[in-house]
N, C-alpha and C positions, 0 to 999 in steps of 0.2 A: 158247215160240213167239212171234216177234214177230210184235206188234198190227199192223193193217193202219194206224193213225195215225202209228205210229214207221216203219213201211214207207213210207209216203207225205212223211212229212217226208224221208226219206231219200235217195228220189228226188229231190226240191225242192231240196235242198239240193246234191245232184252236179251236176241241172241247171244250178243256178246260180252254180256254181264251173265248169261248163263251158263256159256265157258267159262267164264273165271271160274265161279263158284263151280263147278265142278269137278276144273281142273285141281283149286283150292283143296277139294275136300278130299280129291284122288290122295292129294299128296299128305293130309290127315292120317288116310288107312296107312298106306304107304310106308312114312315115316315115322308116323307119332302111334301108329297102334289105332286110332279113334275111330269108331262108327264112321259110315260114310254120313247116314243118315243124325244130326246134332237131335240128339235130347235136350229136354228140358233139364234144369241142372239141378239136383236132388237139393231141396232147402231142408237144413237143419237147425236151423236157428230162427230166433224171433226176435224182437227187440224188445226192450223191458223194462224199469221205470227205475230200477237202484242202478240197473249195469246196464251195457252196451249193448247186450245182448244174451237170449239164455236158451237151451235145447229146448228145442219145440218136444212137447210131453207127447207120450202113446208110438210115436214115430216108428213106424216099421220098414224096412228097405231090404233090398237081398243084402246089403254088407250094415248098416244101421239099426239099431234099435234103438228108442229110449224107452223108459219106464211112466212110470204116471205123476210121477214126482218130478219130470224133467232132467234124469239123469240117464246117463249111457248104459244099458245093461239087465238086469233084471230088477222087478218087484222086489223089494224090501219093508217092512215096518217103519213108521218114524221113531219110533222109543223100541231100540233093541232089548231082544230078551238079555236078560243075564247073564245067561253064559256065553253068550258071544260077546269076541272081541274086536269091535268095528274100529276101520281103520280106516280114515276116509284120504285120499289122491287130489291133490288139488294142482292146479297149474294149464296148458295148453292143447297143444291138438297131439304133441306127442303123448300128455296123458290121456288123451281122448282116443287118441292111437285111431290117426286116417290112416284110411285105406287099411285098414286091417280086421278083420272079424273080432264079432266080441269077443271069443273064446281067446283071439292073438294077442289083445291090449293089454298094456304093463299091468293094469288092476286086474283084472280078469286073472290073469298067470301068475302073479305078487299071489292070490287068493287060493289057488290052487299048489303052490310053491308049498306055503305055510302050512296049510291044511295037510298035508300029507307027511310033511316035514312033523308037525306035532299031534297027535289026534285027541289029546284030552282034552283040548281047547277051542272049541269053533271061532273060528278066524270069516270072516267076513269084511271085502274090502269095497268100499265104494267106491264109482270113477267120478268124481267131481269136474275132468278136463273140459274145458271149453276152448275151442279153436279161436286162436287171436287174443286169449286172454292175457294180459300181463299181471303183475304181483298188484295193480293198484283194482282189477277186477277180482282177481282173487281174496283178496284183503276185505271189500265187500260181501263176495261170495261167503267167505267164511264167517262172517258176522249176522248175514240174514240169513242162509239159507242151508247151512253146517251145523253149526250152533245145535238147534234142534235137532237136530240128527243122533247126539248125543255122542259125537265120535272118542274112544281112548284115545285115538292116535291119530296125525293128520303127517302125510308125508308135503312137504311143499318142494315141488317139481318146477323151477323158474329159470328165465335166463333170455331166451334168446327174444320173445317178444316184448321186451323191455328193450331191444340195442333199439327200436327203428322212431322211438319218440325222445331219443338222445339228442340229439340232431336234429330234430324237426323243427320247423321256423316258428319262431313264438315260443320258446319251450313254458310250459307251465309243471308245477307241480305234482299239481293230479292229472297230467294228462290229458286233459281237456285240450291242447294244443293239438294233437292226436287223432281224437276222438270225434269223428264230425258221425252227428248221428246220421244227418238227410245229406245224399250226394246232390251236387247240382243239376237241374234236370239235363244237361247240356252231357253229362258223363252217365247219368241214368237212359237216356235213348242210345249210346253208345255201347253200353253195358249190355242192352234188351238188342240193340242191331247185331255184336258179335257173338252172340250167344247163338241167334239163328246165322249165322253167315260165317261158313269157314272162312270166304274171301277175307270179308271185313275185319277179322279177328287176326285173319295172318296182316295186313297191312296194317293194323293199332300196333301187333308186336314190332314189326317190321320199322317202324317210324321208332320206337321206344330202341330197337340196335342198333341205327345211326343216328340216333341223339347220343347213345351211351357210346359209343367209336368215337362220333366227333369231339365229345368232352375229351374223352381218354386221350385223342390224341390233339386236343388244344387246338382245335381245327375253329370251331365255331363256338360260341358260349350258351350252348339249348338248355334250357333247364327241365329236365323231364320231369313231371309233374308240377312242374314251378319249384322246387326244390334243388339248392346245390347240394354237390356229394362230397361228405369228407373222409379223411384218410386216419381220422382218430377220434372215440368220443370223448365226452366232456366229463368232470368230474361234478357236476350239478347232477346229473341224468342219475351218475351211482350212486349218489348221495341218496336219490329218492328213491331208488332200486333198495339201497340197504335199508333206511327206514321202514317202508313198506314191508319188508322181510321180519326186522324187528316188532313190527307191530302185529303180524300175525302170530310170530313166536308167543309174545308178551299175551294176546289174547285170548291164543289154544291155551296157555299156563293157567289162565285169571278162570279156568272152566276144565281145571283139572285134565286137561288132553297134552298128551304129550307129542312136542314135534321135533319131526324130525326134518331133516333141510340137504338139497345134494347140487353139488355142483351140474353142471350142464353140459351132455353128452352132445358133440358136433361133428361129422366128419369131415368139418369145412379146414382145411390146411394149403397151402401153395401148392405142395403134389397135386392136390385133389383137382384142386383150379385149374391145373394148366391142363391134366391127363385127361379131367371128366366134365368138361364143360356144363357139357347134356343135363351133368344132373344139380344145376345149381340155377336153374332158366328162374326161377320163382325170388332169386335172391334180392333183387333189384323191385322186385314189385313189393316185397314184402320190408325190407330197408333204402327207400328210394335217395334218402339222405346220405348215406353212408355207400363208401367206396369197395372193393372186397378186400383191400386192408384196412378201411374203417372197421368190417367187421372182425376180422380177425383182432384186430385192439381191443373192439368190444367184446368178442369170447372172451380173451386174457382175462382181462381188467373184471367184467360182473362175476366170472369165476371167481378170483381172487377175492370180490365183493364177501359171495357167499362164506369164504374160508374163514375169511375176517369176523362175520357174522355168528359163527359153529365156535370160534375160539372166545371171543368174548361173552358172549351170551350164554355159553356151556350146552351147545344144544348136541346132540345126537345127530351123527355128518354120516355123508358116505361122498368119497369125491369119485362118481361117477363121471366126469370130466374125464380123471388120469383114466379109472379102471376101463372105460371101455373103448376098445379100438377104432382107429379113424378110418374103418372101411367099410363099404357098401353092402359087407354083409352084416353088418348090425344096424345099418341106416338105408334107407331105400333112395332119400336125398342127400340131407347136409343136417337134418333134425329130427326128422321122423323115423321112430324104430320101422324095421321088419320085424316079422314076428321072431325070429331069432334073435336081434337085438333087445325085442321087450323080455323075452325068457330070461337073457343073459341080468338086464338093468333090473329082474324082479326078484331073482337069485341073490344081488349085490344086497338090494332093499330088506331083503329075505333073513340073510344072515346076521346084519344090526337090528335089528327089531328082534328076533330069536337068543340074542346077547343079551341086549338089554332086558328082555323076561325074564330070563334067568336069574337076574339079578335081583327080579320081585319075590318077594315071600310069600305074597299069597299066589304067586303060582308054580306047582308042583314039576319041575321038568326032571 
């Protein structure tokens, strides 16, 4: 029988852990905007047997949909009719466009853009994005599950999910350095604790900004995640970033699709760092390897990748990199449009793809 002193400690101690987390979650609403009450976290994705992972099909959500095919947006045919011109979006979550309604995502507005802009030609764009995808899933993506889709045109939208496997220990060519399909169960009951528990979730971060302080300031040697952070990437990492890029070019051509390829829109700059902290919290989870001048070398450098890529390979470019501004209102973070920025980046897309028709004979503009 437990003593009435183990009993009472017992109580004390729930209490007190019921504080935390309340106070925890006060400061969620509070500061962060979040439910007091934590949700279950919307899964969009699945895991899958060519790639790391692929849109869960059918999926309906207040901001989410997919189709029955696995893609973002509405039903489509696999073998388009004839008179439309499919044009299919390939690359990540900004082509997937988080956090934004379908009607806001770059494909979505790219489809809407063109359609209005020419009306004798049905235009028809598909969103291929998949969140965390780099050019070496995309690459796949476009071989097994593009291909039949029958696309004229494939836009390939890359960059920034290619900086954080630069750097990463063990670097492999495909990525597989990267790519761990199953987390270890020791970070999977972590993952499932902070998900229910504002407390626990503010103290994971909490431990991850003095590990990142004390690195920064050479205080202690923490490796957060077991990864060191550096201050520039490697020229191996672009190498396979440019190949990759090449072999989708070389692949949409060998199937008569034409690509096009655009540098990569960021509004990560030293102003931004120092004035907008807030909106850069994701940076470090998403390039654990890399410093924030690491990335900023890695913007540079895979941009210039692509340029390099558009000038020898003779492909159809648009360097959305220059054209679109480094501010918060065409980015909501450091990557992902707002819906303002996707309008702005479909308009850009809009105008070389409408050039280059032009130039076709068999279509009348």
């Amino acid at each position: 029988m437990i003593s009435k002193k183990i009993f009472y400690s017992i109580i004390i101690c729930s209490l007190f852990l019921m504080v935390l987390e309340v106070t925890a979650r006060l400061q969620d609403v509070l500061f962060d905007g979040l439910p007091f009450f934590n949700k279950k976290p919307l899964i969009i994705v699945k895991e899958s047997t060519y790639l790391p992972i692929t849109l869960i099909p059918n999926l309906r959500s207040p901001t989410y949909s997919h189709n029955s095919l696995g893609f973002r947006g509405k039903e489509f045919l696999t073998r388009k009719n004839e008179d439309v011109y499919r044009i299919v979006c390939l690359g990540g979550s900004a082509v997937y466009g988080t956090c934004l309604s379908e009607q806001e995502t770059l494909p979505a507005q790219l489809e809407v853009v063109l359609n209005d802009a020419y009306r004798d030609l049905k235009f028809e764009v598909i969103n291929a994005g998949v969140p965390s995808y780099t050019t070496m899933d995309s690459l796949i993506n476009l071989a097994t599950r593009i291909l039949p889709l029958e696309p004229d045109m494939i836009i390939i939208y890359h960059g920034y999910n290619d900086f954080a496997p630069n750097r990463y220990p063990d670097f492999k060519s495909d990525y597989t350095h990267f790519r761990i399909r199953k987390k270890a169960k020791s970070l999977e009951i972590l993952d499932i604790l902070s998900s229910k528990s504002s407390f626990i979730r503010n103290m994971i971060n909490l431990y991850y900004k003095i590990a990142r302080f004390l690195n920064k300031h050479k205080a202690f040697d923490i490796k957060v995640r077991g990864t060191r952070t550096h201050n520039s990437c490697v020229q191996e990492g672009i190498d396979v970033f440019k190949r990759n890029l090449k072999s989708m070019v070389y692949l949409a051509r060998a199937h008569d699709i034409v690509p096009i390829i655009s540098t990569y829109a960021m509004a990560i700059n030293e102003e931004n760092l120092k004035n907008h902290p807030e909106r850069f919290k994701n940076l470090k989870t998403h390039c654990p390897s890399l410093t924030d001048k690491g990335v900023l070398d890695a913007k540079k450098r895979y941009n210039q990748a692509i340029r390099e890529i558009a000038k020898t390979e003779d492909v159809i470019f648009i360097d959305n990199g220059k054209l679109m501004p480094e501010t918060f209102e065409y980015q909501y973070d450091y990557c992902h449009f707002t819906a303002f920025g996707a309008r702005k980046t479909a308009e850009n897309f809009a105008k070389v793809i409408l050039n280059h028709l032009e130039k076709r004979a068999d279509i009348a503009f």
